[in-house]
Each structure stands twice: as structure tokens, then as C-alpha cells.
C-alpha positions in Angstrom: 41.5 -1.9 24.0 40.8 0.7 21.2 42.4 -1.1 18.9 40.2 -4.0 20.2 37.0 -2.5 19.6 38.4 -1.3 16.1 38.4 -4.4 15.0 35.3 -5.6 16.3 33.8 -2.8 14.4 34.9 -3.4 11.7 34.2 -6.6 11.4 30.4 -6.0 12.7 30.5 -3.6 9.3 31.9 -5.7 7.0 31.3 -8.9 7.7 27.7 -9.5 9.6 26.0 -8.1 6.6 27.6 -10.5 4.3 26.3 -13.4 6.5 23.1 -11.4 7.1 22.2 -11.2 3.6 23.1 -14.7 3.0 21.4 -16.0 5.5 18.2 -13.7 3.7 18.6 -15.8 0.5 19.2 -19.1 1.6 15.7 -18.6 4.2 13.7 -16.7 1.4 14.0 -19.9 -1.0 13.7 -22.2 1.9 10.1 -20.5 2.2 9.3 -20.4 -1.2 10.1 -24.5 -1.3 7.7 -24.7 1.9 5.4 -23.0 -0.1 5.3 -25.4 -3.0 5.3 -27.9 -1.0 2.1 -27.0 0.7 0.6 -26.3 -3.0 1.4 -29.9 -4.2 -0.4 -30.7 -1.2 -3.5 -29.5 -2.0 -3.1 -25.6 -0.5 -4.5 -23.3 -3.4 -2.1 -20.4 -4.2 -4.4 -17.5 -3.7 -5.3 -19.2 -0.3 -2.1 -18.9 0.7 -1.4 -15.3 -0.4 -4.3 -14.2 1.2 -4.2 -16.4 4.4 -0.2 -15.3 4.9 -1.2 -11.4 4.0 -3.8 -11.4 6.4 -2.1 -12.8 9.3 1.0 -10.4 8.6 -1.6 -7.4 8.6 -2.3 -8.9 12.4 1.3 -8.7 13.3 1.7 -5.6 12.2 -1.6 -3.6 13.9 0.0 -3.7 17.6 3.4 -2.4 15.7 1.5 0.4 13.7 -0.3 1.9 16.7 2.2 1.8 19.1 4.2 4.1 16.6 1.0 6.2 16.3 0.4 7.0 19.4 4.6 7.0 20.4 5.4 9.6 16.9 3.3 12.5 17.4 5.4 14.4 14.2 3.8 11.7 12.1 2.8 13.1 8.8 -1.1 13.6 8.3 -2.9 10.5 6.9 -4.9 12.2 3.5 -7.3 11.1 1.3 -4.3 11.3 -1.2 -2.0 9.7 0.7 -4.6 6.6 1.4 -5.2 5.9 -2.2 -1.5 6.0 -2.8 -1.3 3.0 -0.4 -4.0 1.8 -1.9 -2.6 1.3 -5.3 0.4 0.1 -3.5 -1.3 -3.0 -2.3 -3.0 -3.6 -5.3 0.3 -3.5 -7.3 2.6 -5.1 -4.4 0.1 -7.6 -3.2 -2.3 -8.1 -5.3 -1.0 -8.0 -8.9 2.5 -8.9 -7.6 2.4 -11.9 -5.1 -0.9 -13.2 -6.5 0.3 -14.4 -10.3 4.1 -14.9 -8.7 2.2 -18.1 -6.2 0.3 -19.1 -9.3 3.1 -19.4 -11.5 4.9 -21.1 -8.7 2.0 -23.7 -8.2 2.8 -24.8 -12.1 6.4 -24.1 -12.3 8.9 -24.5 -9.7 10.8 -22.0 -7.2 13.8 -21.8 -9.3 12.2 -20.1 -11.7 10.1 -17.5 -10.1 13.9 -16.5 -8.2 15.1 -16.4 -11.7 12.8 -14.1 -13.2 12.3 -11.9 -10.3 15.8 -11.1 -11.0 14.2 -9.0 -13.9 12.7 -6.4 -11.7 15.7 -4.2 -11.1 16.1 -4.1 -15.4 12.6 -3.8 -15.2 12.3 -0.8 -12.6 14.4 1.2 -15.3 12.3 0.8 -17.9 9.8 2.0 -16.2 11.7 4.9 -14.6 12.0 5.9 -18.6 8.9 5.9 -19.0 7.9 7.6 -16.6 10.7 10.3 -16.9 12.7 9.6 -13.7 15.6 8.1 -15.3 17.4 9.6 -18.7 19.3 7.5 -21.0 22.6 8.8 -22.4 24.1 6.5 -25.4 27.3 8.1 -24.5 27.4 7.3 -20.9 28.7 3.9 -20.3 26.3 3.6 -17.4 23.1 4.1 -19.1 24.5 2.0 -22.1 24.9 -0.8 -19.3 21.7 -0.5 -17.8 19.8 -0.9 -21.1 22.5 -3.9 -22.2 21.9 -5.6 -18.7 18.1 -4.8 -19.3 17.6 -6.8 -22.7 20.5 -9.5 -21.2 18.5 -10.5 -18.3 15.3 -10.9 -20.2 16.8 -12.6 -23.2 17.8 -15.1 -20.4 14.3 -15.6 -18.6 13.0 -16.3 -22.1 15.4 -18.8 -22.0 14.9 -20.1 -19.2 11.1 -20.5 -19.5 10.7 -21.8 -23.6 13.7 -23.3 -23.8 14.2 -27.0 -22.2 17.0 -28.9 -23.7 18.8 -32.3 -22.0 18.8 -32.8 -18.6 21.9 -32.3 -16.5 21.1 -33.2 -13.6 18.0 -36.2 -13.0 16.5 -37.3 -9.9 13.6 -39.1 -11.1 14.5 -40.8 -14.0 11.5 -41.4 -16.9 11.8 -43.7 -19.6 9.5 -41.5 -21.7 11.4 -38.3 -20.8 12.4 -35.9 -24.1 15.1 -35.6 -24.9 15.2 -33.5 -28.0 16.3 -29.6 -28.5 13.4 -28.1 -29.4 12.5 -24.2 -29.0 9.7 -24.6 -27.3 10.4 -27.8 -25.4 9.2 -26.8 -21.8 5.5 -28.5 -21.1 2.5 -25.8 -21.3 2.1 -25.4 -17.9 5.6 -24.0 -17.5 5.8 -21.6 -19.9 2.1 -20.5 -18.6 3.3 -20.1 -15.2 6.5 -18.5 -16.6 4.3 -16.1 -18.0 2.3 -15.3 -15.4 5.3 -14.9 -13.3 7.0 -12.4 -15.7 3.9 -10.4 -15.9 4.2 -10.5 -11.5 7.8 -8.8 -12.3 6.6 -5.9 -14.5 3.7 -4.9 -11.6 6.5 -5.0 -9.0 8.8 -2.9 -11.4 5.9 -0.4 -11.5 5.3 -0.8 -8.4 9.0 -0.2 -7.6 8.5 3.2 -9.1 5.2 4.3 -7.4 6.8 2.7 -3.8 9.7 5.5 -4.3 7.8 8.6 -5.5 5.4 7.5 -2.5 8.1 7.4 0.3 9.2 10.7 -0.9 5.6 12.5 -0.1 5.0 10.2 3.0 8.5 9.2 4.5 6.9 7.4 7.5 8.2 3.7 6.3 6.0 2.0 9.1 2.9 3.4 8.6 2.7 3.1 4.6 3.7 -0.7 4.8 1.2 -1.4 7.4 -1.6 0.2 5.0 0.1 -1.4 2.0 -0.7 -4.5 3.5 -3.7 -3.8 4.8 -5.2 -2.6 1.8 -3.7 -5.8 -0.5 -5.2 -8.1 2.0 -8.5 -6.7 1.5 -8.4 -6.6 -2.5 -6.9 -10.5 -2.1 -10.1 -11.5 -0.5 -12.4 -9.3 -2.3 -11.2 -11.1 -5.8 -10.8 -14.6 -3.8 -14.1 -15.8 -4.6 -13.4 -15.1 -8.3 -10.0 -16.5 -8.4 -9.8 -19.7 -6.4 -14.0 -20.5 -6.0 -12.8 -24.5 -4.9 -13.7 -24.5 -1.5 -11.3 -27.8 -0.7 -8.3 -25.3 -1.8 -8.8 -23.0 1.0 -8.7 -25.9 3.8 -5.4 -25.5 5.8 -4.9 -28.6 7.2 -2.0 -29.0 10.2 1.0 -29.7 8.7 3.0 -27.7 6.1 0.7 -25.7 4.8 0.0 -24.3 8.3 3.4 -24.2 8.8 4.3 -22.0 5.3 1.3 -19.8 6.0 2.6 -18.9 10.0 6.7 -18.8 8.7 5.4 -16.3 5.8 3.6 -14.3 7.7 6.0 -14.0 10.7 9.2 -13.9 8.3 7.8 -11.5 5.8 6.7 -8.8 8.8 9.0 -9.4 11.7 12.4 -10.9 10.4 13.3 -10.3 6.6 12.1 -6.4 6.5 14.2 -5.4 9.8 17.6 -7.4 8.6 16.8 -6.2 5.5 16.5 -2.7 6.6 19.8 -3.0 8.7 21.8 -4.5 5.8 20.4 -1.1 3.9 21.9 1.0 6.6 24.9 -0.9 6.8 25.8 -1.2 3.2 23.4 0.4 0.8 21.5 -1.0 -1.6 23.1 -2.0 -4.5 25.1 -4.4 -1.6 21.9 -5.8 -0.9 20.9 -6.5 -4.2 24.4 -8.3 -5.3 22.8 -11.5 -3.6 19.6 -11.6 -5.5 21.1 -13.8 -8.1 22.2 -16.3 -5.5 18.9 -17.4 -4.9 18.5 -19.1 -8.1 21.7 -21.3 -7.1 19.9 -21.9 -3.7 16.5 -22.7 -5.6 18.0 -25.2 -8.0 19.9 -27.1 -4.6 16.4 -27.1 -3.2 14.6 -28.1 -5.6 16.6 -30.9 -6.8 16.4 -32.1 -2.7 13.2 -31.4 -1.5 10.9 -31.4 -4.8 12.4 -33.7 -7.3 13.4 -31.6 -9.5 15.8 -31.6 -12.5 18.0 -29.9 -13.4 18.1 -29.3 -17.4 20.8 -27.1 -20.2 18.2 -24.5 -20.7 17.3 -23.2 -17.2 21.3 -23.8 -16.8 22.0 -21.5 -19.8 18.9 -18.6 -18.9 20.3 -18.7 -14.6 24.0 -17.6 -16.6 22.6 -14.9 -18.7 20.0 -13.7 -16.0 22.7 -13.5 -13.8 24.9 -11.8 -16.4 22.2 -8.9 -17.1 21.7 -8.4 -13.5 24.9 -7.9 -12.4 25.7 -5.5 -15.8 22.6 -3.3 -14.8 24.0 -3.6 -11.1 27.5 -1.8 -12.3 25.5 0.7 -14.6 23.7 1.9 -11.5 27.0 1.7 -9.1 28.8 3.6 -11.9 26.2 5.9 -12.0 25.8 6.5 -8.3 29.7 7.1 -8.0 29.7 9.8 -11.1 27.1 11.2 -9.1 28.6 11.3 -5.5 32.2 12.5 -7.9 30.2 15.8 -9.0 28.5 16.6 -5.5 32.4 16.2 -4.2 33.3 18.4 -6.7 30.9 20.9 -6.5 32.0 20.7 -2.6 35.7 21.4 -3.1 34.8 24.4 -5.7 32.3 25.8 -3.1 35.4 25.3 -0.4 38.1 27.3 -2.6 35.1 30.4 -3.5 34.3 30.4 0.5 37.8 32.0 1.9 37.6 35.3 -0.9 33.9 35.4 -0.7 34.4 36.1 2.9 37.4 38.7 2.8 35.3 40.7 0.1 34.5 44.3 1.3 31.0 44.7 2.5 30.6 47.8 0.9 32.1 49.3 -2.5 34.8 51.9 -2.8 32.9 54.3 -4.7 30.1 53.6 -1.5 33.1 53.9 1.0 34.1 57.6 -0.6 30.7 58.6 -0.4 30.5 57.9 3.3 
């Protein structure tokens, strides 16, 4: 029977979170494809943040002040505290989601996956500048970190100038290009490729501020519940100014009521707790191995569900994306291991000092002859 329940627990441990995270992936682009969809049908992009935001913001208020009222050893809501949230959603939300929709309204899902997988190269960056990461050219971490860094955006550029042949067609056009040029992707793709890789720099900052914010206010529930309060209400203070066609904010039944009630239920309810138990399970760097997956899952979608094809250069960006992801990804698990090898160190040396600290005199000789 023990052995029984060993094996059941270990298989709860190591193999649920696999299928956990997968399942993440495959329902995150599955969104995102619902999403486009609803677009090409006439939903605006801001709409749609700010509809899906709002809603989630709804879902959350029961959660928030049943915990309120339930935690009494909550940590005081300041001024200071409220304006970090604030900057959160404007950073998260705002900045973030806002330009990501928009990019995806003229691109395609594939490559708003693919350059999101920027943000973790990103995030260091910006932990350099800000002084919460130190780069060592002698430490084969921090050398892979900055390598990965300059791989995986070498590879969005890529991916976003650079068209080439098609590989894979579903709707063929006799007037299709088929030459090699640099800059052979159609305006509106590199502009939404753009807009999408300035999206990943606000959520690399906003990484950053997210993590020297949990550390003052560790209440998780509470600061997302502001954080998306506080976004909603700078989405539809710039609304107006951003999306001012009123026929883009209709939301007919159909798919885009259908994206706008998955999004908002997925985002708050499913994807942050499985996401949170993978975390617990496995750690992060775990979770973030199938980040580059999504891409994969992107491509098969689009090429199904949108028409899309499939052409050399996103082909030869998704590689060297996924390359520079995966060489940050061992930077930071070799950096995290170095780190847990010197606290283990320091451990056993504190270990061997303990036993002779202990069976030291309490007093002196010289103190024991004078008494």
C-alpha cells in the first residue's frame, strides 16, 4: 500500500505538471487564435482588451473581498503601495496587452508567441539596468544570459523583416513573391511586429517592478486584483483616443462574445491557479521550458483555423528564438544551482564550526583563576 501511494506521488509530481503546462500552451494559443478571429471579424483590439479586462476585474471583486475580510494579517493598503499597483497596470495592462492585441490584429498569433519569448532575455536587461542582476564575463552563466539575450532578438528580427519562400501554403496566390529580399514581409507586419516587440520590453520592465513589488507587498491576491483594476480603468480612460470607431466596439453574439467571456474567465480563474500550482510543483524555470512551444502550437493553428502560411523566415527566426531562450533558460538554471551549491556550502561549514563552538569554555582560564 505504501509503496502504492509512492508511486502515485510521484507520478502526481512529475508527471501532471508536464501535462498541466502543456495543456497551458496549447489553450493560451487556442485563445489567442479566438481572438484573431473575432478581430478579422470586425472586433477592434482595444475593445477587446478592455472588454476582457473589465469583465476579469468582475470575477475577481467577490475573490478579493472574501480574502479581505477572511486574512485579517493582510498587509496595510498605502498610498505607496496603491501607486505601485498602479504602475503595474499601466505597464501590464495597458502598455503590455494593449500594443500586443494591436500587433496581433495586423500580424498573426505566431508571431506575437514568438516574440514574447523575448521577455525573459528582456527581463535581464533590464535587471542590469536597474542593478538587480551583475554580469560576470568570466561566469559561463552570465556569458549565456547575454548570448541567449542578443540570440533570441537576432531571431525576432528575423522573424518579422525577413519573409523568404513559402514552405508551407494554404491559399495559394498567383501573384504571391517569391523573392529573398531583406525586407520582404508587407508593412503591416513588420508595424505590428514592432508594436509587438515594444509590448515585450513594457512587460520586461514590468517583470522587474512586478518582483521588487511582491517583495514590499507579498499578498499575491490582492496586488493582482488592483493590478487589474487599475489597467482596466487606464484602458478605458485612453479608449476614446485609441479606438474612437464606434462599429469596433459592437460585440456581436458569436466569437467575439465568445473570446471576450473565455479571456476573461481563463485569464482570472484557470491559467493563474494551474499556473501557480505548476510553480509550486516545479519552479519556474520548469514552467518557462514550454514557452517556446507555443510558437509550434501557433504556426499548427494558424495554418488550420486562419489560413496562414507558413514561410523560410518565420521558420528560421522560431529556431533561433527558440535557441536564445533556452541558452538564457540554462544561464539562469546554472546560476540558480551555483547559488543553492554556496548556501549548501556555507551549511555544511556552519555544521563542522557548530560541535567546537559549543564545547568552548564559557569563561576564560585567566577568568576561571580569578574566580
Amino acid at each position: 500500500m505504501a509503496i502504492g501511494r509512492s508511486e502515485i506521488w510521484s507520478w502526481v509530481h512529475d508527471v501532471v505538471p508536464v501535462f498541466a503546462m502543456l495543456m497551458l500552451t496549447c489553450l493560451d494559443m487556442s485563445l489567442l487564435t479566438v481572438v484573431k478571429a473575432a478581430m478579422n471579424g470586425g472586433l477592434g483590439s482595444i475593445a477587446y482588451v478592455v472588454y476582457h479586462n473589465s469583465l476579469g476585474t468582475i470575477i475577481l471583486f467577490p475573490i478579493f473581498m472574501f480574502r479581505m475580510f477572511r486574512n485579517t494579517e493582510r498587509p496595510p493598503l498605502t498610498f505607496s503601495i496603491l501607486f505601485r499597483f498602479f504602475i503595474l497596470g499601466l505597464f501590464g495592462l495597458c502598455l503590455f496587452q494593449v500594443p500586443v492585441y494591436v500587433g496581433v490584429k495586423y500580424t498573426s498569433p505566431t508571431l506575437a508567441s514568438a516574440i514574447t519569448n523575448l521577455i525573459p532575455g528582456n527581463t535581464f536587461l533590464f535587471a542590469l539596468i536597474f542593478r538587480m542582476e551583475k554580469i560576470d564575463i568570466r561566469s559561463s552563466s552570465s556569458v549565456a544570459k547575454l548570448l541567449g539575450t542578443v540570440m533570441a532578438i537576432s531571431g525576432a528580427m528575423v522573424f518579422t523583416l525577413y519573409q523568404g519562400p513559402e514552405i508551407f501554403v494554404t491559399n495559394v496566390s498567383p501573384n504571391s513573391p517569391h523573392d529573398l529580399r531583406l525586407l520582404s514581409q508587407p508593412s503591416s507586419w513588420v508595424f505590428g511586429g514592432a508594436i509587438i516587440f515594444i509590448a515585450a520590453i513594457f512587460r520586461s520592465i514590468w517583470n522587474v517592478l512586478q518582483s521588487a513589488t511582491a517583495r514590499g507587498y507579498p499578498d499575491q491576491n490582492t496586488m493582482v486584483f488592483f493590478y487589474c483594476l487599475f489597467g482596466s480603468m487606464q484602458c478605458i480612460a485612453l479608449s476614446p483616443f485609441l479606438e474612437p470607431n464606434p462599429s469596433a466596439w459592437a460585440l456581436q453574439p458569436g466569437v467575439g462574445s465568445i473570446a471576450v467571456v473565455l479571456g476573461a474567465i481563463y485569464s482570472t480563474a484557470f491559467h493563474s491557479n494551474v499556473q501557480t500550482w505548476c510553480l509550486k510543483k516545479k519552479g519556474p524555470l520548469f514552467v518557462a521550458m514550454f514557452s517556446p512551444l507555443s510558437i509550434v502550437i501557433g504556426v499548427l493553428l494558424g495554418v488550420t483555423f486562419l489560413g496562414d502560411s507558413l514561410h523560410l523566415g518565420s521558420a528560421i527566426g522560431t529556431v533561433v528564438i527558440t535557441a536564445g531562450f533556452y541558452v538564457v533558460m540554462w544561464g539562469q538554471a546554472k546560476e540558480k544551482n551555483m547559488l543553492v551549491a554556496m548556501i549548501n556550502e556555507d551549511i555544511v561549514v556552519a555544521d563542522e564550526l557548530g560541535p567546537s563552538d559549543q564545547n568552548a569554555p564559557l569563561l576564560s582560564c585567566s577568568n576561571e583563576s580569578k574566580c
